[in-house]
C-alpha positions as a printed Julia matrix, in Angstrom:
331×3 Matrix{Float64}:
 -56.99  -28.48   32.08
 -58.96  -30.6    29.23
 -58.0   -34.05   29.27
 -58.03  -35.17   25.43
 -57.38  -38.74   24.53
 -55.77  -39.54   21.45
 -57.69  -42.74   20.32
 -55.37  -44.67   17.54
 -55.26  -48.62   16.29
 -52.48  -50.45   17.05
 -51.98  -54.07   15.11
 -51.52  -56.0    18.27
 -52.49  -55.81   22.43
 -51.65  -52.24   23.6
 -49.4   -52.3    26.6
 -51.3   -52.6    30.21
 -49.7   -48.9    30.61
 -50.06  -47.21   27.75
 -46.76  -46.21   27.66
 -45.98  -45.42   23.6
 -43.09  -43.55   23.83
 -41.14  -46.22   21.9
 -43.72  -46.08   18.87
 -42.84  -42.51   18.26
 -39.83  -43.09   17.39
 -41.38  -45.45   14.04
 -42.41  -43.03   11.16
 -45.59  -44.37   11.01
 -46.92  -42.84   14.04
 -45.94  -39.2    13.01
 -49.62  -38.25   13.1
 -50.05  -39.63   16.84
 -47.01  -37.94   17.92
 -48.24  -34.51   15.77
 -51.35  -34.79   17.51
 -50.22  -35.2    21.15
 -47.36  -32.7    21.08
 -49.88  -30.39   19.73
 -52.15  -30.75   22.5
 -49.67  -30.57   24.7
 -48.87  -26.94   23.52
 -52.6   -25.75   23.74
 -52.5   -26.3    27.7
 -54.33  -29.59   27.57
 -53.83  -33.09   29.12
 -52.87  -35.44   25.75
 -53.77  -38.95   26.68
 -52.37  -41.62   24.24
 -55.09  -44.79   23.81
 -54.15  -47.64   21.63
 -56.75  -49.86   20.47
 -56.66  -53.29   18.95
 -59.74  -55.42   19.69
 -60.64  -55.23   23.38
 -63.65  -53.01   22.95
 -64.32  -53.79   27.29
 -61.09  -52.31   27.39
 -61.5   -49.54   25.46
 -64.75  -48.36   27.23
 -63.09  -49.21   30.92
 -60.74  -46.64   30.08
 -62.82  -44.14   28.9
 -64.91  -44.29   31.73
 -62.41  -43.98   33.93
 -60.43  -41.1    32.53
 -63.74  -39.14   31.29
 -62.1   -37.33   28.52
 -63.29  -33.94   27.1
 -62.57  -35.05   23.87
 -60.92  -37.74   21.88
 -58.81  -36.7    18.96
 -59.97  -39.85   16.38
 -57.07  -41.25   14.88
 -58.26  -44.84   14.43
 -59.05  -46.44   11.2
 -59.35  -49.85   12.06
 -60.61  -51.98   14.6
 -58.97  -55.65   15.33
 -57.33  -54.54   11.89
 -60.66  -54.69   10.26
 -61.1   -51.56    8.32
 -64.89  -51.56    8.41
 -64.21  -51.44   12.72
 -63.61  -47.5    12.18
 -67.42  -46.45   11.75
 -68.39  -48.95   15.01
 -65.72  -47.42   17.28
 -67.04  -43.75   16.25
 -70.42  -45.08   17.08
 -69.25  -46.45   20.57
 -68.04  -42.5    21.31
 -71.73  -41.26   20.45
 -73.26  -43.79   22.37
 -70.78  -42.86   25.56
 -71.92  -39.4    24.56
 -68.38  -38.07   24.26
 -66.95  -35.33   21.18
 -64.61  -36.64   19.04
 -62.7   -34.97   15.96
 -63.92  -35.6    12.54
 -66.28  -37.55   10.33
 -69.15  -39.34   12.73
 -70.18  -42.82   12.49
 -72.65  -42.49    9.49
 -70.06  -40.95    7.4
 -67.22  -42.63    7.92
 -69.72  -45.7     7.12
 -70.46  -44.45    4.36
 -67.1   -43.05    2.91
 -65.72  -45.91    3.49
 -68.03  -48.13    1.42
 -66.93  -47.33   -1.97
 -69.99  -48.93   -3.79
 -72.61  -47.42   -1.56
 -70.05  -43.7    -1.8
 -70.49  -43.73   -5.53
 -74.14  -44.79   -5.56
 -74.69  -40.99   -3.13
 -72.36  -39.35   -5.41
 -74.29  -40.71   -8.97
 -77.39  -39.4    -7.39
 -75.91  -36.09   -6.56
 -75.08  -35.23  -10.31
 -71.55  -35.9    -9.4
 -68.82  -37.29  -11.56
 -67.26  -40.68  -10.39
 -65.52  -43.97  -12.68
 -67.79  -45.8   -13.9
 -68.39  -48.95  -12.39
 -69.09  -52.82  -11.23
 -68.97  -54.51   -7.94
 -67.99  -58.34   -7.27
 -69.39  -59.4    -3.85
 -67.53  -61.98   -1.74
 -70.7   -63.56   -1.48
 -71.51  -64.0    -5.64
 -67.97  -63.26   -7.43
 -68.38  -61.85  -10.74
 -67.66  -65.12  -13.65
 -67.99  -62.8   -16.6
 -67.18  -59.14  -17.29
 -69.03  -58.73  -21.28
 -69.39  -54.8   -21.35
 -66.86  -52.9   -19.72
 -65.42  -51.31  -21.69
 -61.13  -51.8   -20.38
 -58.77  -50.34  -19.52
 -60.15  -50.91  -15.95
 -58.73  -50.68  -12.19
 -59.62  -52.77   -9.23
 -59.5   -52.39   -5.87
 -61.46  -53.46   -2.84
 -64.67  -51.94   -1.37
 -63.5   -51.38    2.32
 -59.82  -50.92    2.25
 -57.82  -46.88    2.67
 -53.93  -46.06    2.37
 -54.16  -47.87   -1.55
 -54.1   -50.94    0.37
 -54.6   -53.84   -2.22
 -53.34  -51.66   -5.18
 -50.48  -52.3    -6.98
 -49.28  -52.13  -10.84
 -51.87  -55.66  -10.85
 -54.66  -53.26  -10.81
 -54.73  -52.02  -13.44
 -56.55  -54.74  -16.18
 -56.83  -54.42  -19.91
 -58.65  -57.67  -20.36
 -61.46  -59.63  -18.68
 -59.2   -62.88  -17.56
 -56.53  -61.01  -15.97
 -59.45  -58.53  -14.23
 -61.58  -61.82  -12.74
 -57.86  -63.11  -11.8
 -57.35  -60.15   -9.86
 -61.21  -60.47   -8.58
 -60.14  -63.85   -6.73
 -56.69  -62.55   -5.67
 -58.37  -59.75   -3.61
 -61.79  -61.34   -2.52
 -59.41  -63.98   -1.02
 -56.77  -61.83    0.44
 -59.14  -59.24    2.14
 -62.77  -61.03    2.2
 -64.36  -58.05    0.98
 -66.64  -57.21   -1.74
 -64.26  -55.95   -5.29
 -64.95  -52.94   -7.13
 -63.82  -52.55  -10.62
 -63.92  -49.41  -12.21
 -63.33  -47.23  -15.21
 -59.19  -45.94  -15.44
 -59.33  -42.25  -15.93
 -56.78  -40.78  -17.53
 -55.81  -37.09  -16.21
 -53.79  -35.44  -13.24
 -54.13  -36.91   -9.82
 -55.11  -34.23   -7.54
 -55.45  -34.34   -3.24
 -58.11  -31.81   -2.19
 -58.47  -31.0     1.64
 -61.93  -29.45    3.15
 -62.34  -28.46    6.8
 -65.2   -27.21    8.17
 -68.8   -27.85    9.34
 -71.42  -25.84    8.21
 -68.97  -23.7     6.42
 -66.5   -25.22    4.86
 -62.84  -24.13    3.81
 -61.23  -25.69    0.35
 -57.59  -26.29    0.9
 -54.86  -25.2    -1.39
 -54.78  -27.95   -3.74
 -52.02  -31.19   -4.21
 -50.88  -33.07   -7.06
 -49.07  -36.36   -7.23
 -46.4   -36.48  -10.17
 -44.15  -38.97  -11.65
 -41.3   -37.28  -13.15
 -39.25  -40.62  -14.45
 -42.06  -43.24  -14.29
 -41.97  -45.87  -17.15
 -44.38  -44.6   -19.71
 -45.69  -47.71  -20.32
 -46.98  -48.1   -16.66
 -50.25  -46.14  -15.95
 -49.98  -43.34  -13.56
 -51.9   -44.7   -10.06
 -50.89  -44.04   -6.83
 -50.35  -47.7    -5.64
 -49.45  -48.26   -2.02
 -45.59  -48.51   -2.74
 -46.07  -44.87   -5.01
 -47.76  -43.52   -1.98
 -45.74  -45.3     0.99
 -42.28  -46.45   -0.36
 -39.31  -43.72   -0.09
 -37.05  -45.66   -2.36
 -39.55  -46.41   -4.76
 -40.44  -42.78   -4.83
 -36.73  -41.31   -5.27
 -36.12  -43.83   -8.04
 -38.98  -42.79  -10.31
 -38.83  -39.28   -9.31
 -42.37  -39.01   -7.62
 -43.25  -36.62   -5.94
 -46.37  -34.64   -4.25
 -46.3   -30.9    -4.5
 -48.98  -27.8    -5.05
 -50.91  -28.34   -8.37
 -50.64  -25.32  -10.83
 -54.32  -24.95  -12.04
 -56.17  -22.03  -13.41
 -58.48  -19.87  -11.47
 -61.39  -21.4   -12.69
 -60.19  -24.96  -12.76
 -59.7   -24.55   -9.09
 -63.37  -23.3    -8.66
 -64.75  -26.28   -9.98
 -62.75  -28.65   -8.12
 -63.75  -26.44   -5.34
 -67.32  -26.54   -5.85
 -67.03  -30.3    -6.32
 -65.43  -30.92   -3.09
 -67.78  -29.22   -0.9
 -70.56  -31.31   -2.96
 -68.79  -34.65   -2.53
 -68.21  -33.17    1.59
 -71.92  -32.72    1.86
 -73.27  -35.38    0.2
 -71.36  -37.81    2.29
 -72.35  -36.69    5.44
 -68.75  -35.57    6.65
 -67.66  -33.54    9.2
 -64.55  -31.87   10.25
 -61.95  -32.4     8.04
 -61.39  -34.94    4.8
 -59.19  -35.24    1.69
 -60.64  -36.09   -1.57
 -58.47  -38.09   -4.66
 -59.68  -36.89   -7.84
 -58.74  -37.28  -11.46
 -58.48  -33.6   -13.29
 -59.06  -34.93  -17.17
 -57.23  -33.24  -19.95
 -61.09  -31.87  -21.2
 -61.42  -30.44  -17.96
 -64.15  -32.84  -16.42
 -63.36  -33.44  -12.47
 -63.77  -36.95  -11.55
 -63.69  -38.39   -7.69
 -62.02  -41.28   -6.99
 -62.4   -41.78   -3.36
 -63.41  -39.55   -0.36
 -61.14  -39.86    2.68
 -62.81  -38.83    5.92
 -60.53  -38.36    9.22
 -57.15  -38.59    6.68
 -52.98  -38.81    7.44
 -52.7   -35.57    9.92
 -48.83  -36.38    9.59
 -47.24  -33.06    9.42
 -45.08  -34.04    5.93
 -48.47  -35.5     4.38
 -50.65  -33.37    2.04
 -53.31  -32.83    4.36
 -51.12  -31.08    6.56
 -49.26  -29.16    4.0
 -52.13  -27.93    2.21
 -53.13  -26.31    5.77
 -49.85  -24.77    5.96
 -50.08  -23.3     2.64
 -53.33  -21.73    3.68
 -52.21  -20.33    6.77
 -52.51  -22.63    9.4
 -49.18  -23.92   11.51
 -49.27  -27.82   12.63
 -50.47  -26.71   15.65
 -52.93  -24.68   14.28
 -54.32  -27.2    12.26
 -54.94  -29.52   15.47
 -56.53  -26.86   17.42
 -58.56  -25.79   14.44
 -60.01  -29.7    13.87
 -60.73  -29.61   17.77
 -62.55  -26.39   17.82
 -64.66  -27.92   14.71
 -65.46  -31.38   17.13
 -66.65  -28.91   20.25
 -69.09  -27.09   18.39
């Protein structure tokens, strides 16, 4: 029987047991408890691993249990978002398979200045865009040209967005600047606010690689006067969904519209240096021009979120899914 640990952050000390069976019954670890009753069903040993910031710990138990594989759920390390690459790193260098994007591209996903620097040189369509390091914070903004959004570099989920994102002028964009250099200490992007659909396009593959039926966020009763972003309460509050009448669903697009959004993720998949499986947010403009907003390597596996569903739609059961991403690690 294949032993597979299921690797995931945890905000404080995991228990001296690893004994989780409490934390499944919190909706935020659907994915973790997905993933293990998954493995479970293919005939394999599911291990549950919580990590936090005892890296001696980490690699104790590794050693000892000498997994076949560790299904990758982390995305943080000592609930420092830029831990995710090093702890993929620590599996390559302990020479054991793991699901998903590797150290180099999660590094390099997850930088969203050096991401759309790759992208730009690829021929690829992304916001146009400044950076504010934590190091020299922008004290003038002269030639954007606003509307603009802002988020920071290092951050996933829409952490750090909210309706204050969005900035139409330069003093409440620097204000914004401060608010998030000081809450996060990261570097700041601000960026061009494209107008268009918000679309949720899932790859999986290696070498070849399969385009995912696509998703669309949509905001049925939303205040027109508020732009259309998927902040983290649009994306993660229930209420605040039901209220406004948002709501994620398959996107109705033409056959050829769907080819080029196609064509783009595979480019943006490639050009990143991903691996496995990913999710890419891009901004469908009413002229037709594609536009990527982020690339999300190793994303929600949660059975109700859209990576999951788009899998469904193309075939593939939960289950399926799970064994699908492992078979992609073990090759």
């Amino acid at each position: 029987m294949k032993k597979v640990v299921i690797l995931f952050d945890i905000a404080t000390e995991p228990p001296a047991d690893h004994n989780y069976k409490d934390l499944f019954k919190d909706v935020s670890f659907e994915s973790e408890k997905g993933v293990f009753d998954a493995v479970k069903k293919m005939g394999c040993d599911p291990i549950l691993i919580g990590v936090h910031n005892d890296i001696y710990r980490l690699t104790r138990d590794l050693s000892k249990i000498q997994p076949d594989l560790v299904f990758n759920l982390t995305e943080a390390f000592g609930n420092r978002r830029d831990g995710a690459p090093q702890l993929a790193a620590l599996l390559d260098l302990l020479e054991i398979p793991y699901t998903g994007t590797k150290s180099l591209g999660l590094g390099l996903a997850q930088d969203k200045n050096l991401a759309k620097k790759i992208l730009v040189h690829h021929r690829i369509r992304v916001p146009k865009w400044i950076t504010s390091h934590l190091r020299r914070p922008l004290k003038s903004i002269k030639t954007f040209d606003w509307p603009a959004f802002v988020k920071p570099t290092m951050e996933e989920s829409s952490e750090g967005i909210s309706r204050d994102s969005f900035v139409e002028n330069e003093a409440d964009c620097l204000s914004r600047i401060r608010y998030l250099h000081e809450k996060f200490g990261t570097d700041v992007i601000v960026e061009e606010f494209i107008e268009g659909r918000e679309l949720y396009v899932s790859v999986m593959g290696n070498q070849r690689l399969q385009v995912l039926p696509i998703r669309e966020i949509s905001f049925k009763d939303y205040p027109e006067d508020l732009p259309k972003v998927a902040t983290y309460k649009v994306k993660w509050d229930p209420e605040y969904r039901k209220r406004w009448g948002i709501r994620n669903s398959f996107a109705k697009l033409t056959e050829e519209q769907t080819d080029a959004i196609q064509s783009v993720a595979k480019r943006c998949f490639e050009a990143l240096q991903l691996s496995g499986f990913a999710r890419f947010d891009i901004r469908l403009k009413d002229d037709g021009e594609i536009v990527i907003l982020e690339a999300n390597p190793n994303p929600s596996l949660s059975p109700s979120d859209d990576f999951a569903q788009s899998a469904n739609k193309a075939g593939f059961e939960y289950g399926q899914t799970v064994e699908k991403i492992i078979d992609l690690a073990l090759q």
